[in-house]
N, C-alpha and C positions, 0 to 999 in steps of 0.2 A: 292482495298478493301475499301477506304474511297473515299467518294460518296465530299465531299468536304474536298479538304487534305489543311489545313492551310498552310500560309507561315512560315519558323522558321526563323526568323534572324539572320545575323551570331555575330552580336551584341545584347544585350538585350534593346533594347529599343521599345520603341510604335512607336514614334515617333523621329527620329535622331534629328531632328530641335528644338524639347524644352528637349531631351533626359528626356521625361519620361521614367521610370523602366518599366523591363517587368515583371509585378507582378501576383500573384494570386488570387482569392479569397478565402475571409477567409473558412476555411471548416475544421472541424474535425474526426475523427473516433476514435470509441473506442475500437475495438478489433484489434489485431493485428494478421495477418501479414497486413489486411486490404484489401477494394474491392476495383479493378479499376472500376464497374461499378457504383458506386458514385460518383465518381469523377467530379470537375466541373474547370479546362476543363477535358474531357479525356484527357488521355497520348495519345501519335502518337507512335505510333509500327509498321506500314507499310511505308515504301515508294512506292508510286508507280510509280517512276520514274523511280527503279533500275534497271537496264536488268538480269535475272538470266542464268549462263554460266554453271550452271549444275558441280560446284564445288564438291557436294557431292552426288550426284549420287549413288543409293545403298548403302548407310551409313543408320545406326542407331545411332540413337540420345538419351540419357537420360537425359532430364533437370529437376532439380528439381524448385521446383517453375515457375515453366511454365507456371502455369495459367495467368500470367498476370507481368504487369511492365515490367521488363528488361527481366524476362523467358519469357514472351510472344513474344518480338521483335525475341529474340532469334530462339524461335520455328517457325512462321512464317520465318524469313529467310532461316531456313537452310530447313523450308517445298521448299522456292522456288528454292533451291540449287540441291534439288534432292532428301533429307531423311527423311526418318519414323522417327515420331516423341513419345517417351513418359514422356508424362509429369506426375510427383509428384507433388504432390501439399498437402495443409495441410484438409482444409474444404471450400476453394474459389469454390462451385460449380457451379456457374455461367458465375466465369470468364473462368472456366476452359471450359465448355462446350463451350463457344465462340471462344474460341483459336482452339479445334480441330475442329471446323466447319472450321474458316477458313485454316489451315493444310489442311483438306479436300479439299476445293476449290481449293486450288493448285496444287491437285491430289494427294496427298499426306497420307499416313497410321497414324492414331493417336490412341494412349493409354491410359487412361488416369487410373493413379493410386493413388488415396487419401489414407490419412494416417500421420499418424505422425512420423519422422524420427528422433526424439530422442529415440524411440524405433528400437535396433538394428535389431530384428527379422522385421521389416517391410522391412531394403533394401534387405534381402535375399530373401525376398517375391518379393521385384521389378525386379531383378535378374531373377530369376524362370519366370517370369511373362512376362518378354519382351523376352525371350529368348523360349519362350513356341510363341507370336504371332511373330515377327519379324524374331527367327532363331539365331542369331545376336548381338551384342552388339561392335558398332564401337569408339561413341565418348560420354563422362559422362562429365556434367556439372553442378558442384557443385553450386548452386545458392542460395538456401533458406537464410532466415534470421530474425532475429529480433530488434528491439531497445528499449529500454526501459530510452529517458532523467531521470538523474537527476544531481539536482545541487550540490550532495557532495558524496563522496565515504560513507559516514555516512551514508546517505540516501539510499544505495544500500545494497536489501534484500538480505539473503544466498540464497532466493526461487529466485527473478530476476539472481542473479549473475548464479545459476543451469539453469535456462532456455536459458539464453543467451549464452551461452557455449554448452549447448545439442544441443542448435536448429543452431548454426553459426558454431561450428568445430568438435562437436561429430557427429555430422550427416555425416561430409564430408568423415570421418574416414569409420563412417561404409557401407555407400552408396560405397566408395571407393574399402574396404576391401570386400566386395560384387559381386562386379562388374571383379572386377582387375581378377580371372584365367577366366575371358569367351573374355578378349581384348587380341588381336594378335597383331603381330607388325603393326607399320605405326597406332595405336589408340592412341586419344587423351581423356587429363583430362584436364580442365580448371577452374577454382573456379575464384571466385568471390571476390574480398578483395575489400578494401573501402581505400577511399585516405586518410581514418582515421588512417590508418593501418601508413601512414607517417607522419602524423603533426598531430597526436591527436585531441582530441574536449574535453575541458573541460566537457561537460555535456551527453560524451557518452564514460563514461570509460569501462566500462566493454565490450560493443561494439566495441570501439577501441580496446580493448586488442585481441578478438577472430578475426578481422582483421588483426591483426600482426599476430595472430600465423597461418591464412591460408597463412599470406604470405611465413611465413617458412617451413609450410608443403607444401606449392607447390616447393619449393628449394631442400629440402630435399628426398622430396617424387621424383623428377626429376633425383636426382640423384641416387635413389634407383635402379628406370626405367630407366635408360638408355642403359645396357645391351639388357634389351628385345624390344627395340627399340621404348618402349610406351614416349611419346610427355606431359609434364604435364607444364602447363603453370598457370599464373592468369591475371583478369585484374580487374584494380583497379580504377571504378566510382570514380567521383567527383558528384555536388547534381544534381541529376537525379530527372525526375518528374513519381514518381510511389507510387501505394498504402499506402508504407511503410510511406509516407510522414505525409499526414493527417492523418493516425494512430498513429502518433508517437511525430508530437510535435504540439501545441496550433496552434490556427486560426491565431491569430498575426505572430507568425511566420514561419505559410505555405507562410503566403502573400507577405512574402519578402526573402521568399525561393530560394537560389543559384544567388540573385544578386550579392553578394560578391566575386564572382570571375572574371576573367582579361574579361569574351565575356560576362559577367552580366545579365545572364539569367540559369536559371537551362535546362538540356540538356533533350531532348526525348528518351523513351529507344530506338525507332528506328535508333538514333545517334549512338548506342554505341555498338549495336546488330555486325556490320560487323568487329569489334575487336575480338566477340569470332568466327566468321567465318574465319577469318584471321588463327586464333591458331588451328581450328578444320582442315583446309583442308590442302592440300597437297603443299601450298605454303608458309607454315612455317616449311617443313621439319624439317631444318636445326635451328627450334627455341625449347628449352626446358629452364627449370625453370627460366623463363621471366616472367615478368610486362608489363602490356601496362596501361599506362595513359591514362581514358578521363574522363579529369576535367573541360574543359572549361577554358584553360589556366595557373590552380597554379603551381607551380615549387616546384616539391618535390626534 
């Protein structure tokens, strides 16, 4: 699918021999959740190296935020794995039309349903919706999210702190509670936590916090479902290069964006996409209310 696929290093550097940083340019956006087609570089969301072994084969797929970043890796992989794809998304319609074209090219069934998921009557709508073209409902992927830097808990409004909490773990609830009587056994749920969720970020408290508590609703929610044999896992990004980035903090430090960790370079969502393929298909049976780390090396 990319006409020229970059090299990613497994170290961040440009060059090993003067170990320049692998940096960005400066770039900002001002609405969030933010476009990947501004972006400069783009994210890499495709491998085209990978062989597909037909993992999921007749699965249906729910990803929210799919349109782009790490839902788009996501959606792309598990299009080459074998499953229909529907993607949520908030108002990204560009990015979104581009994800199911390529789902398409892989021959694959695509959905696409905007909307806003702090309103709970919208996942009952996505529910009805995918189960009206698909038939179906096999694997839901809690993904959306928000951030909102600031440098003081002073500084955080009661309107940011509502938003960041609707849009990062009320959603997952109701997209969940939604979804959960049409999955049968052998279905997965996987959400998305942030490596904030273990070592905090000063200047993303309220985002750290709604990272901690997906982490203990997938523990929790895990062992809800375990009787009915449904699989709930999460996995927990370290600084990934997606939308959210240049929406969310200054040009200065996009451009020195995820050097600070042990492979010093921020990771592509294509890196991080076969983590949740890992949890969605039938080779983590035996995995429930689990974390997978990809950070780029930090040690939570």
């Amino acid at each position: 699918m990319l006409d020229n696929y970059p090299t990613i290093p497994y170290f961040g550097y440009k060059d090993e021999n003067v170990k320049t940083p692998l940096t960005f340019p400066p770039q900002h956006q001002e609405i969030q959740p933010g476009m990947e087609y501004e972006m400069n570089p783009l994210p890499i969301f495709d491998n085209p190296m990978y062989v597909p072994s037909g993992k999921l084969n007749g699965k249906v797929a729910i990803i929210s935020g799919g349109d782009s970043g790490i839902g788009r890796a996501i959606s792309v992989l598990f299009a080459k794995e074998g499953a229909d794809i529907a993607i949520v998304y908030f108002n990204e319609h560009e990015d979104a039309n581009l994800t199911k074209q390529i789902v398409e090219q892989y021959g694959r069934r695509c959905l696409l349903l905007p909307g806003d998921l702090r309103d709970e009557s919208f996942s009952t709508y996505i529910a009805g919706a995918v189960l009206d073209c698909f038939g179906k409902i096999d694997i839901l992927i809690n993904n959306c999210g928000v951030q909102y830097p600031q440098n003081s808990i002073l500084d955080i409004s009661s309107q940011q702190l509502k938003d960041t909490f609707e849009t990062n773990i009320f959603s997952f609830f109701y997209l969940t509670k939604a979804v959960l009587p049409f999955l049968e056994a052998n279905s997965s749920i996987i959400n998305t936590t942030s490596i904030t969720a273990f070592q905090g970020k000063k200047n993303l408290i309220d985002y750290s916090a709604t990272k901690g508590a997906i982490y203990v609703f997938t523990k929790s929610l895990a062992l809800s479902l375990a009787d009915q044999k449904i699989r709930v896992n999460c996995v927990a990004p370290g600084p990934i290069w997606t939308p959210l980035i240049p929406a969310s903090f200054t040009k200065q430090e996009v451009e020195i964006f995820g050097t600070d960790v042990p492979l010093k370079r921020a990771g592509q969502p294509f890196e991080l996409a076969p983590a949740y393929l890992y949890l969605a298909s039938d080779d983590s049976r035996y995995v429930t209310g689990q974390v997978i780390h990809v950070n780029g090396g930090s040690i939570v």
